[in-house]
Structures are given as structure tokens and as C-alpha cells.
C-alpha positions as CSV (number, residue, x, y, z in Angstrom):
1,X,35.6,20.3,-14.6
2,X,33.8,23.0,-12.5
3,X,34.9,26.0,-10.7
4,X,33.2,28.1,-7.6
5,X,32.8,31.5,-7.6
6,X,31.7,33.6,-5.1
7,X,30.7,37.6,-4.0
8,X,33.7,37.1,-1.7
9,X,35.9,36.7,-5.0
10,X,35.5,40.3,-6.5
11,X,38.6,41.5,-5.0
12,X,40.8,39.2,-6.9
13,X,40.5,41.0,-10.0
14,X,42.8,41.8,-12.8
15,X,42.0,43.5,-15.8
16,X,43.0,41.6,-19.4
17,X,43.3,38.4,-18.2
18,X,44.2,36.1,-20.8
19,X,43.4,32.7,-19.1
20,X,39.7,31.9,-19.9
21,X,38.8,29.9,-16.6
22,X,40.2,33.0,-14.7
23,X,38.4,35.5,-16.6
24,X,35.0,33.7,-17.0
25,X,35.3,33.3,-12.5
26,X,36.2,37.1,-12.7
27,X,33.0,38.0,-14.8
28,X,30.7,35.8,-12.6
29,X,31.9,37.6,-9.7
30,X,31.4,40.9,-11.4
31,X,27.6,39.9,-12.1
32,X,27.0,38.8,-8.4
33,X,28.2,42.0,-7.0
34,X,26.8,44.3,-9.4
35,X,23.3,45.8,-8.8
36,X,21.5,45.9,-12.5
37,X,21.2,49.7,-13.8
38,X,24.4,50.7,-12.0
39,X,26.8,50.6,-15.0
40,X,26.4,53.6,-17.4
41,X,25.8,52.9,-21.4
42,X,25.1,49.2,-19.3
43,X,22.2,49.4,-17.4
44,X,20.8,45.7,-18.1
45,X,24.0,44.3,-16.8
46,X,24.0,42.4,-13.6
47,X,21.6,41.4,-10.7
48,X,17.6,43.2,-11.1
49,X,18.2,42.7,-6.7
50,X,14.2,42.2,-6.4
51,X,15.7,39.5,-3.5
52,X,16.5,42.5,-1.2
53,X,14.3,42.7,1.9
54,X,12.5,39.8,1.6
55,X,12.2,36.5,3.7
56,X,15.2,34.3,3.6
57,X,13.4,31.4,1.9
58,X,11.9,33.8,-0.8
59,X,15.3,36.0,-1.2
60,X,17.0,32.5,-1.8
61,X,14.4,31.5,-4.5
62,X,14.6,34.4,-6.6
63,X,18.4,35.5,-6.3
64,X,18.8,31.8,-8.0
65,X,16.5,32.8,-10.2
66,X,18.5,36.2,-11.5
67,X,21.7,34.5,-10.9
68,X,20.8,31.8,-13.8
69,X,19.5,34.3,-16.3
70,X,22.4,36.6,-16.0
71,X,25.2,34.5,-16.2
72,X,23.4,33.2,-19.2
73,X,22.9,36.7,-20.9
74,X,26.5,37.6,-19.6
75,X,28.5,35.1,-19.3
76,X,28.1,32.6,-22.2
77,X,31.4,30.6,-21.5
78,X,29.8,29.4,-18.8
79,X,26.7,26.7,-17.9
80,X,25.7,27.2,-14.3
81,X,25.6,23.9,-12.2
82,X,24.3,25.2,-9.3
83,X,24.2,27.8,-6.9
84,X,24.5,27.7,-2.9
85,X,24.7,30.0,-0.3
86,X,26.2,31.1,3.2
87,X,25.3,33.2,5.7
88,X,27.2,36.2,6.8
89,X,27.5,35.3,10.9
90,X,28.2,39.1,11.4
91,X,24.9,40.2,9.5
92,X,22.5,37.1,9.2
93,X,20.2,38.7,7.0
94,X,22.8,38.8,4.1
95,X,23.0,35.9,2.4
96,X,26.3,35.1,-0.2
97,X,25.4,33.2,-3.3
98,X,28.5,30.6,-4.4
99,X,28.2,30.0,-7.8
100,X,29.5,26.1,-9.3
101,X,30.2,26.6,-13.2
102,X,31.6,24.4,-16.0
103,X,33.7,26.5,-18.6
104,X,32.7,26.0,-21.9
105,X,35.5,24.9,-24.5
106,X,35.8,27.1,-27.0
């Protein structure tokens, strides 16, 4: 089975969750919405952002490209299927990466 996860998901957060499918979504959004080097005694963890202020087409390309290595790195329990995005109609320039993950059984 495989979930969606999305920037627009951070909000839902709840700290010790004990249900793995709800915590594994809650760590994916975490890594979306983190910029790497922002998290003291952490600084690896999350997104390098080298997308930021460039052409849509290229932004796309390499936020895919961080996307799959940190999930992997941080987020074991999951195996990325694939990753889509929307565009914010009140900023078009900002682009929001949905994330479609299977849960690994553990």
C-alpha cells in the first residue's frame, strides 16, 4: 500500500506517535520542510535547497533529486515511489513536492 505526503502536512504533527505509517508520513514531512544545516548537533538532516531560484524545469529536476537521497538517509521505513508537484496559485514560483511512499514492514 502507499501513502502521500506533502509540505502541506507539517502541521499535523504529534510528537511520540506510536503508529508507524503516521510517524514514517510525519518524518517525510519533516524532511520536505526542513532546510539542511538548520537543525543544531543535525546539520546533514533535510533538504541541501540548491533548487531555490532556479528555472522551474531545473528546480523540479533537482528537488527530486534531494528528495530521494534524504528520505533514504532519513527515513529508512520508507521506499519512495515517486514524487509530484503543485503549484502554489498565490506564488507561482513555489513549487510543493507530494511525496507517494510504501512503508516498509518491519
Amino acid at each position: 500500500m502507499s501513502y502521500k505526503v506533502s509540505t502541506r502536512d507539517i502541521s499535523k504533527i504529534s510528537l511520540n506517535e506510536s503508529d508507524t505509517v503516521t510517524s514514517v508520513m510525519q518524518n517525510i514531512a519533516i524532511i520536505l520542510s526542513t532546510r539542511q544545516g538548520t537543525v543544531p548537533l543535525y546539520r546533514g538532516f533535510g533538504l541541501p535547497m540548491n533548487f531555490i531560484d532556479k528555472p522551474i524545469p531545473v528546480a523540479k529536476t533537482l528537488m527530486i533529486a534531494e528528495i530521494t537521497e534524504a528520505i533514504a538517509e532519513y527515513e529508512p521505513r520508507a521506499n519512495l515511489i515517486s514524487v509530484s508537484f503543485e503549484i502554489d496559485e498565490s506564488a507561482p514560483e513555489r513549487l510543493i513536492p507530494t511525496v507517494e511512499v510504501e512503508i516498509i514492514d518491519e
